[in-house]
C-alpha positions, -999 to 999 in steps of 0.1 A, spaced: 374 320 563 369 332 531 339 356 514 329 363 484 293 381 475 277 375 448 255 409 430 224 417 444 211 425 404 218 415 371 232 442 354 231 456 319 264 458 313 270 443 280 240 466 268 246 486 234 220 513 250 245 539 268 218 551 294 215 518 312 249 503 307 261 535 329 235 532 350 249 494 363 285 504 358 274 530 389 259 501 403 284 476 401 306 508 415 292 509 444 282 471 450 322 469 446 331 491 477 306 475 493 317 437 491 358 453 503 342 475 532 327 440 540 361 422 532 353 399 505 378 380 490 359 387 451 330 395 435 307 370 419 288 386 389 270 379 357 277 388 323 243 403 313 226 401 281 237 421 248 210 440 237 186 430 206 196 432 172 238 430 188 259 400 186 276 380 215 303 395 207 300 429 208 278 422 244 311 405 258 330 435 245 307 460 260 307 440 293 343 440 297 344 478 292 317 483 318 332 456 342 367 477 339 356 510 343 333 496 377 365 479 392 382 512 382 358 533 396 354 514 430 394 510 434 387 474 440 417 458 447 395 423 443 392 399 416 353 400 395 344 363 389 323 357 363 296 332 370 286 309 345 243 312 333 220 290 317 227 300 282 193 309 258 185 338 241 208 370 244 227 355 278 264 363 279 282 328 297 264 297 290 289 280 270 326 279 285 337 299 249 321 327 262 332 329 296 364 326 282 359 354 249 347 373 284 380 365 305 401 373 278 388 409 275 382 418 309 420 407 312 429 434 282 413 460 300 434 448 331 406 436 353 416 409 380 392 385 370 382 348 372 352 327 372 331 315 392 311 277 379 276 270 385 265 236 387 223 243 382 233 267 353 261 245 339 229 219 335 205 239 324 231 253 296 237 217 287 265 202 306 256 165 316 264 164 353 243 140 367 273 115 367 305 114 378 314 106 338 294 139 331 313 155 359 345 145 349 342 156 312 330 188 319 357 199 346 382 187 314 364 206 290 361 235 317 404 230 319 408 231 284 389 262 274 389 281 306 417 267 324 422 253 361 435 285 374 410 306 362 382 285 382 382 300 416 350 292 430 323 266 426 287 272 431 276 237 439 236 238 441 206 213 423 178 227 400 146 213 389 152 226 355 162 202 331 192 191 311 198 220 283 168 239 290 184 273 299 158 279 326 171 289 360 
C-alpha cells in the first residue's frame, strides 16, 4: 500500500510578503514530519499564489525557495509533488509550463520533487478531458513539457465546474 497526504492549507509560499511566506514554510515544516511520522510515501502540495503587483515568475521562484527550506527544515527524506490548480488570476500551476518553471527550480534548490495531476483542475484550467482524444492529447502534452517520470500520482476526481473556467 502506498500513502501520500495531501496539505491540509494552501500556503503562501510563493508570497513576496516575508511575514507570511515564513509563516507557511513553518507550516509546511511541520505538516512534513507529520506526513513521514505517518509514513507517507510524498507530499501532495500547491504552489500558492504570488502576491499582487509580482509576476509568475518571481511567485514560482519564491515558492521553490520556501518549498526547499520546508523539506530542509523537516529532514524529509520524501518527494513534494506539486499538484496541478485551476489556473486564473495569481495561481501558480494551471498551465503544465508552470508546473514545470516550478519543477525545474525546486530541483535547483535540490528538492525531491514531482507532480502530482488533477483531473477537475486540469478541466477547469482548460484541458479538454471529456474524451479519450482530450485524454490522450493532454497526457502527450503533459510528456512533452513535464515528462512521464515526473508524473507520479493522478488525482482522478469530476467537477461541476466547467471547461476553462478556473473555478474549483
Amino acid at each position: 500500500r502506498r500513502l501520500l497526504v495531501h496539505s491540509r492549507f494552501v500556503p503562501s509560499l510563493a508570497s513576496s510578503e516575508e511575514a507570511r511566506r515564513r509563516r507557511s514554510v513553518e507550516l509546511l515544516a511541520r505538516e512534513l514530519r507529520w506526513a513521514e511520522g505517518l509514513g507517507a510515501e510524498s507530499y501532495v502540495l500547491h504552489a500558492g499564489a504570488y502576491s499582487p503587483g509580482g509576476s509568475a515568475r518571481e511567485g514560482i521562484r519564491l515558492a521553490a525557495e520556501a518549498i526547499a527550506e520546508a523539506v530542509e527544515r523537516a529532514e524529509a527524506r520524501m518527494p513534494v509533488l506539486l499538484e496541478n490548480v485551476p489556473g486564473g488570476g495569481r495561481r501558480i500551476g494551471g498551465a503544465l509550463e508552470e508546473l514545470a518553471e516550478a519543477l525545474d527550480a525546486l530541483r535547483r534548490g535540490r528538492a525531491r520533487a514531482a507532480v502530482c495531476l488533477d483531473t477537475a483542475h486540469a478541466w477547469a484550467a482548460g484541458y479538454e478531458l471529456s474524451t479519450a482524444e482530450g485524454m490522450l492529447k493532454f497526457l502527450a502534452r503533459t510528456h512533452r513539457i513535464l515528462g512521464a517520470d515526473n508524473v507520479r500520482a493522478f488525482h482522478l476526481n469530476d467537477t461541476r465546474a466547467l471547461l476553462g473556467t478556473h473555478r474549483e
